[in-house]
C-alpha positions as CSV (number, residue, x, y, z in Angstrom):
1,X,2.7,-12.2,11.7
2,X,5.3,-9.7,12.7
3,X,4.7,-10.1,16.0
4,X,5.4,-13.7,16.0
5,X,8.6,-13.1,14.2
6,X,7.4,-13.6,10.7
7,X,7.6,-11.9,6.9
8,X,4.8,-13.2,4.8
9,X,4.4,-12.5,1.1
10,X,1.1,-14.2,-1.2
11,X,2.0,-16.1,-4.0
12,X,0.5,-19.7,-2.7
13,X,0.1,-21.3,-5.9
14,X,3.7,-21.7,-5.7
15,X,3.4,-23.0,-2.4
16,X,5.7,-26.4,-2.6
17,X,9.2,-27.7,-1.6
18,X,10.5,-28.2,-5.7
19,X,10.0,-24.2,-6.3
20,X,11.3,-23.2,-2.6
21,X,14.5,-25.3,-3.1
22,X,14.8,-24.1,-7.0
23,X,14.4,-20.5,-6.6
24,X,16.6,-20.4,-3.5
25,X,19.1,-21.8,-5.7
26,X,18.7,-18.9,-8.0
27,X,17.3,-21.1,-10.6
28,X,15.4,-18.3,-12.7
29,X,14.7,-20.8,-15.5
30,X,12.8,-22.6,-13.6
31,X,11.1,-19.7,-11.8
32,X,9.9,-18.3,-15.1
33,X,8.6,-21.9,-16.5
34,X,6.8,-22.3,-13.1
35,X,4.7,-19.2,-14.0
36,X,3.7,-20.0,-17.3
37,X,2.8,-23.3,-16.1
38,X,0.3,-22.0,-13.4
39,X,-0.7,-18.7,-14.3
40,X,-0.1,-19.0,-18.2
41,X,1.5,-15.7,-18.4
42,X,4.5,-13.6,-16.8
43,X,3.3,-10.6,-14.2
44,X,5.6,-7.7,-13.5
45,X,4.8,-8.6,-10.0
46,X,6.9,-12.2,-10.0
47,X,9.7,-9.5,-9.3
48,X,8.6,-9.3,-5.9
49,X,8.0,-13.0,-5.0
50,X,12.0,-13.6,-6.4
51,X,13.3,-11.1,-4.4
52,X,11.6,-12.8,-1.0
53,X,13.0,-16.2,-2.4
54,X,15.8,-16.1,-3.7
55,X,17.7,-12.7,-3.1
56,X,16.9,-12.0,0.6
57,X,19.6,-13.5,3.0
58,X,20.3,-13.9,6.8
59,X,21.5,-10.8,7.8
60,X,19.9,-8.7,5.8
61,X,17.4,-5.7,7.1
62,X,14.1,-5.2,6.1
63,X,12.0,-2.0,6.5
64,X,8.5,-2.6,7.1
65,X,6.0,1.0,6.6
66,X,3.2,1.5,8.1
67,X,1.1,4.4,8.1
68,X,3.2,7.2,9.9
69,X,5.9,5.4,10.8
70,X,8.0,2.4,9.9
71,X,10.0,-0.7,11.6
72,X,13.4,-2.1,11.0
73,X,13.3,-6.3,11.5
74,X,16.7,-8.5,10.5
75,X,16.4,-11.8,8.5
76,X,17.6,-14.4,10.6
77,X,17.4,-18.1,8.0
78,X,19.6,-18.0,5.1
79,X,16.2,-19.4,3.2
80,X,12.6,-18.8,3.3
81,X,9.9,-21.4,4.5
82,X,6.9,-22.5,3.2
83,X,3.6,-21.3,4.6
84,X,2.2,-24.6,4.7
85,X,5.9,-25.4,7.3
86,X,3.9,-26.9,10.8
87,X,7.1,-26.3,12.5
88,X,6.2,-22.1,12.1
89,X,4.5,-20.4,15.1
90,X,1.6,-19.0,13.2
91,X,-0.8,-16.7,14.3
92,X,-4.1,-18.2,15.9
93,X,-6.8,-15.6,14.6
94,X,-7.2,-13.1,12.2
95,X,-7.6,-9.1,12.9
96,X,-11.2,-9.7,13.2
97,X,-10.3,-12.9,15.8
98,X,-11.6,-15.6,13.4
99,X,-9.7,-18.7,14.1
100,X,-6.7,-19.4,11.6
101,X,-6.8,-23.2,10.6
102,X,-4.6,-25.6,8.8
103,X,-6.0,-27.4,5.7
104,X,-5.2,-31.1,6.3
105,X,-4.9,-31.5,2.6
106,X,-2.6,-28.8,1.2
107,X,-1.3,-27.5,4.9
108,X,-2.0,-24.1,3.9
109,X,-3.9,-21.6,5.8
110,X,-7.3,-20.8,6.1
111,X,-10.1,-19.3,8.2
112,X,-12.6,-21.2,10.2
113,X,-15.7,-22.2,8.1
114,X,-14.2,-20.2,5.1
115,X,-13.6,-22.5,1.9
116,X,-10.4,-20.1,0.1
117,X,-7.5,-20.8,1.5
118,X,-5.3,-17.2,2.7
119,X,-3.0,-16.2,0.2
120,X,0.5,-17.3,1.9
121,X,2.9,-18.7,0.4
122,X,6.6,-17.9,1.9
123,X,7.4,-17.1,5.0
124,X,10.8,-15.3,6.1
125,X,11.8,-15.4,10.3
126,X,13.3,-12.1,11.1
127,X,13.8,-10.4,14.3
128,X,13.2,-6.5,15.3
129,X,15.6,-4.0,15.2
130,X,14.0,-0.6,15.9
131,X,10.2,-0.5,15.7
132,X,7.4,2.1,15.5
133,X,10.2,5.1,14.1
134,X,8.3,7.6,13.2
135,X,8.7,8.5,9.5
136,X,7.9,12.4,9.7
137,X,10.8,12.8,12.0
138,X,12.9,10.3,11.0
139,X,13.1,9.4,7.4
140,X,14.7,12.1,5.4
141,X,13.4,12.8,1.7
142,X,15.1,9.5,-0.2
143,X,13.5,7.2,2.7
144,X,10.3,8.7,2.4
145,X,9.6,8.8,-1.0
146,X,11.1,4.8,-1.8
147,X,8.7,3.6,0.9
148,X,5.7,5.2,-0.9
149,X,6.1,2.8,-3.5
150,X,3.2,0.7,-4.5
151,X,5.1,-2.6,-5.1
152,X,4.8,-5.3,-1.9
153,X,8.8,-5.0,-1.8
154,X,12.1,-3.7,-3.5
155,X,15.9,-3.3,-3.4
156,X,17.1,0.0,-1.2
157,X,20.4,-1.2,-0.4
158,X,21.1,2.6,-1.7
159,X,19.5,3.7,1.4
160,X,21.7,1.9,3.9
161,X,23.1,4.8,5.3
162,X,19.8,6.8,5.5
163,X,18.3,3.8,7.4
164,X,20.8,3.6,10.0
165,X,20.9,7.6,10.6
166,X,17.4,7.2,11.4
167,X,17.5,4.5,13.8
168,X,20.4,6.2,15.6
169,X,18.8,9.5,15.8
170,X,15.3,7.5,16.8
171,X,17.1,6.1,19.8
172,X,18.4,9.6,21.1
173,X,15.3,11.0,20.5
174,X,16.9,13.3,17.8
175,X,14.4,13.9,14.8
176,X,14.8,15.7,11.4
177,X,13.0,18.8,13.1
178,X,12.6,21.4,9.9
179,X,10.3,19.6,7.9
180,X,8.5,18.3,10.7
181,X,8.0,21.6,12.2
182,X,7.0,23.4,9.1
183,X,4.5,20.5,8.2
184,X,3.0,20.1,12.0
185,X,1.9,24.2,11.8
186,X,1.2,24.3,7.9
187,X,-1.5,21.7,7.2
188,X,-4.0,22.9,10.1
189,X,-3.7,26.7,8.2
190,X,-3.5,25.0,4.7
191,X,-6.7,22.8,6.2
192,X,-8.4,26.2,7.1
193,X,-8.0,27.9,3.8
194,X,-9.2,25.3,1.5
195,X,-12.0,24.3,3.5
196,X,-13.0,28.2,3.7
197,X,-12.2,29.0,-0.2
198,X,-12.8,25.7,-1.9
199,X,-16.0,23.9,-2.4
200,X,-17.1,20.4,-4.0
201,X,-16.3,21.0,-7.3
202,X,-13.5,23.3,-6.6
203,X,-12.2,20.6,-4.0
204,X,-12.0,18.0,-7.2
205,X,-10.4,20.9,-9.4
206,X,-7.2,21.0,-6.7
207,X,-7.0,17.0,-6.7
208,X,-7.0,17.3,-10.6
209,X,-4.2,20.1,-10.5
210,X,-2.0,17.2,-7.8
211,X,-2.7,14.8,-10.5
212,X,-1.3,17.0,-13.1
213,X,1.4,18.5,-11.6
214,X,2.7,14.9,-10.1
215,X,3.1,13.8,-13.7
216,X,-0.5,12.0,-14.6
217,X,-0.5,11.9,-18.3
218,X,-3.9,12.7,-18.6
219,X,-6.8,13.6,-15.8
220,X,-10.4,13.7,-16.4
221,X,-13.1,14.4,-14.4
222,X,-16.3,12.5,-15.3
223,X,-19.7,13.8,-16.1
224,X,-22.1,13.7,-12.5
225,X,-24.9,11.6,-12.7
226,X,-24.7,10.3,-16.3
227,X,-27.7,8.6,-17.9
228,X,-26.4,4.9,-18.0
229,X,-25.4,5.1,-14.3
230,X,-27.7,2.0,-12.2
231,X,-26.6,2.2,-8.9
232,X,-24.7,3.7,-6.1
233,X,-21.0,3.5,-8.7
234,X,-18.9,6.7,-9.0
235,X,-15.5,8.1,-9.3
236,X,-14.9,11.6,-9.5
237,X,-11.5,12.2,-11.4
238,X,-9.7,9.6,-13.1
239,X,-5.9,10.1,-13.1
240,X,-4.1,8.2,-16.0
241,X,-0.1,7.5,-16.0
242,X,1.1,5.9,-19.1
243,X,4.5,4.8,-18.7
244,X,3.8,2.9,-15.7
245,X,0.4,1.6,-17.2
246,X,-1.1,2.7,-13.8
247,X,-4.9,4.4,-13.4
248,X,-5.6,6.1,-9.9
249,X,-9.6,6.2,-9.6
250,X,-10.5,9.0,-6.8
251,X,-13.7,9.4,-5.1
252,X,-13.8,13.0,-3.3
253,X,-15.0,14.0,0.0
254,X,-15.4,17.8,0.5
255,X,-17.2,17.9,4.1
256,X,-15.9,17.9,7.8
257,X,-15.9,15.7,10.8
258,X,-15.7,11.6,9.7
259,X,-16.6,10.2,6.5
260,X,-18.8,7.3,6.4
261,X,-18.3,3.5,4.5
262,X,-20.7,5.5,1.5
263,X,-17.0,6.8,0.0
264,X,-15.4,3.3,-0.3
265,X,-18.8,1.6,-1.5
266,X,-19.1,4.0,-4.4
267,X,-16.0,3.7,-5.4
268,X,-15.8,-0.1,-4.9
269,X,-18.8,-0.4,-7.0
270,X,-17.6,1.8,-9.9
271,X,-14.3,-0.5,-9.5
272,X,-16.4,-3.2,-10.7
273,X,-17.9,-1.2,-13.6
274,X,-14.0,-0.7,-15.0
275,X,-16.1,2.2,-17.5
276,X,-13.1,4.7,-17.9
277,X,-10.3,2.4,-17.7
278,X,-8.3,0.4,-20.6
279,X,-7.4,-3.5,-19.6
280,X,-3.8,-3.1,-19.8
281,X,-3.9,-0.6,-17.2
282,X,-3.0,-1.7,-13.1
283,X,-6.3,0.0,-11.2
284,X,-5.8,1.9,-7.7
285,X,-8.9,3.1,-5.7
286,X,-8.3,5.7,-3.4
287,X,-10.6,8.0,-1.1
288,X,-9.6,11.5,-1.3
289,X,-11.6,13.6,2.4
290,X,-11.0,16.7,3.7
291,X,-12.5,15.0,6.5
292,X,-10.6,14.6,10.1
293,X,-11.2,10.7,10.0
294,X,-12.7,7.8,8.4
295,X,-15.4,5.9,10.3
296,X,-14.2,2.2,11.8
297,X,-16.9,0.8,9.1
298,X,-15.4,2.6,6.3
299,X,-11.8,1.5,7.5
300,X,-12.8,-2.4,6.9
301,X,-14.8,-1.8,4.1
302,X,-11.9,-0.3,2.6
303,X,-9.0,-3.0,3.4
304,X,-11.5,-5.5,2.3
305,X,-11.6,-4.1,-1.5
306,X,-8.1,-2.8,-1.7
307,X,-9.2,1.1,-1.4
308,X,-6.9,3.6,-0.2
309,X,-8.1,6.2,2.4
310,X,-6.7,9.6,2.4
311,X,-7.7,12.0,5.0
312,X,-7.5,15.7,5.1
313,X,-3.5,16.0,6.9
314,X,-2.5,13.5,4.7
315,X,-3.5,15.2,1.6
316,X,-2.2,18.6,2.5
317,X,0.8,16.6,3.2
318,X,0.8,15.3,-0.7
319,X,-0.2,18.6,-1.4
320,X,2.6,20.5,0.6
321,X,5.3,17.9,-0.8
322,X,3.8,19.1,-4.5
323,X,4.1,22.4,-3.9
324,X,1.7,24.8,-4.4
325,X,2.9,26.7,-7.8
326,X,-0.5,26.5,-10.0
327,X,-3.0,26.7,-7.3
328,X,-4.0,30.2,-8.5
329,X,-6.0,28.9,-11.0
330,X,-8.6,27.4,-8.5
């Protein structure tokens, strides 16, 4: 989408000219009544879908994260379009090159010889303004930790000035050198140690003390094997957050080399079971490997259910952000 100039968010229920024009006309009555209508209750996540809407202007700048680095596009409409717009330039396959078709009905998207329609709704045009920065060497602390969060977007006008050091100092090829020096030769030595010290169950022990020490309210880590277990499902720890209603369920990987689709399938089967988690809580699935890599199977498998892979830099990062004050107990 990006690359043909275009901000999507979901949200196609609401996919019609009456709610465009309304909520870009700040009508918040009528965006609130619109959700109780179609959806019968009022999701924290509505936030979201106003601030594409209605607050996002022409002018504005959007940072986009990816992985290990983000991009920097500009809005350039005063108002958002409709997914179902023909006059958008749309993308003609999917990642997987399966052809993207219009429903002649509705005029929302969909893929070839696929009944459900993709979940677009809005559409913003934008145009780049520094792509592909690097966020190691670029983003300084504040930047990093706002674009960590879990929500699709939010406000960081705050940030303003952190954003535009970092695309000047991206285009003079001037990066935040400490931390990326200190983290580039820590994590192969931290990598070393806990792979030399630590075993499986130890492995799950540290996970549970990052849990803890980031501020879960409780962590638990199941019983292996239990009797009422039927098929492949498991999740080894279980951290719980109770102010944000939020339940991270972690299936651990203590081994080297690449792990294999088996992770995400496990823990995408235990997602279904829902056995340690209360309905009020918001469920994230995530794949914790001291493993290099994750196999290209596991990769889909994983974007398909919504699981989030972690490999073995990436958790010494979280680790080395932590801080390792505690560990002495493992």
């Amino acid at each position: 989408m990006l690359e043909n100039g275009l901000l999507s968010i979901g949200f196609s229920d609401f996919c019609n000219t009456e709610f465009l024009n309304k909520v870009s006309e700040n009508d918040w009555d009528f965006f609130e009544e619109e959700f109780q209508k179609r959806w019968e209750f009022l999701p924290k996540n509505r936030y979201n879908l106003w601030r594409f809407v209605a607050e996002m202007d022409k002018g504005n700048w959007v940072i986009v994260p990816s992985l290990k680095s983000f991009s920097v596009y500009e809005i350039t409409d005063a108002y958002a379009f409709l997914a179902s717009d023909k006059t958008l330039t749309l993308p003609a396959t999917d990642w997987n090159g399966i052809p993207i078709l219009r429903d002649k009905k509705t005029g929302l998207l969909k893929l070839k010889n696929k009944d459900d329609s993709i979940d677009l709704g809005f559409i913003r045009k934008v145009k780049p303004i520094c792509k592909d920065i690097p966020r190691k060497e670029y983003a300084d602390a504040g930047l990093t930790a706002r674009m960590k969060i879990r929500s699709t977007n939010a406000d960081i006008c705050d940030l303003a000035e952190s954003i535009t050091h970092a695309i000047k100092n991206f285009k003079i090829n001037k990066p935040i050198n400490l931390k990326s020096e200190i983290f580039n030769k820590s994590i192969p030595v931290c990598k070393d140690v806990i792979k030399k010290y630590l075993n499986p169950d130890k492995f799950e022990q540290l996970i549970k003390k990052y849990f803890e020490t980031l501020g879960a309210s409780s962590v638990i880590i199941p019983a292996k094997n239990p009797s009422e277990k039927k098929g492949c499902e498991d999740v080894d720890i279980v951290a719980y957050f109770d102010k944000i209603s939020t339940a991270v369920n972690i299936q651990a990987k203590f081994h080297d080399g690449e792990t294999s689709d088996w992770a995400v399938q496990q823990i995408s089967e235990f997602a279904k079971t829902q056995k340690y988690n209360n309905d009020e809580y918001s469920n994230q699935y995530w794949v914790i490997s001291m493993a290099d890599s994750f196999s290209e199977k596991c990769q889909k498998l994983a974007i398909e259910n919504k699981v989030k892979l972690i490999n073995a830099d990436q958790f010494i990062e979280m680790l080395l952000n932590m801080g390792i004050q505690n560990l002495d107990v493992l």
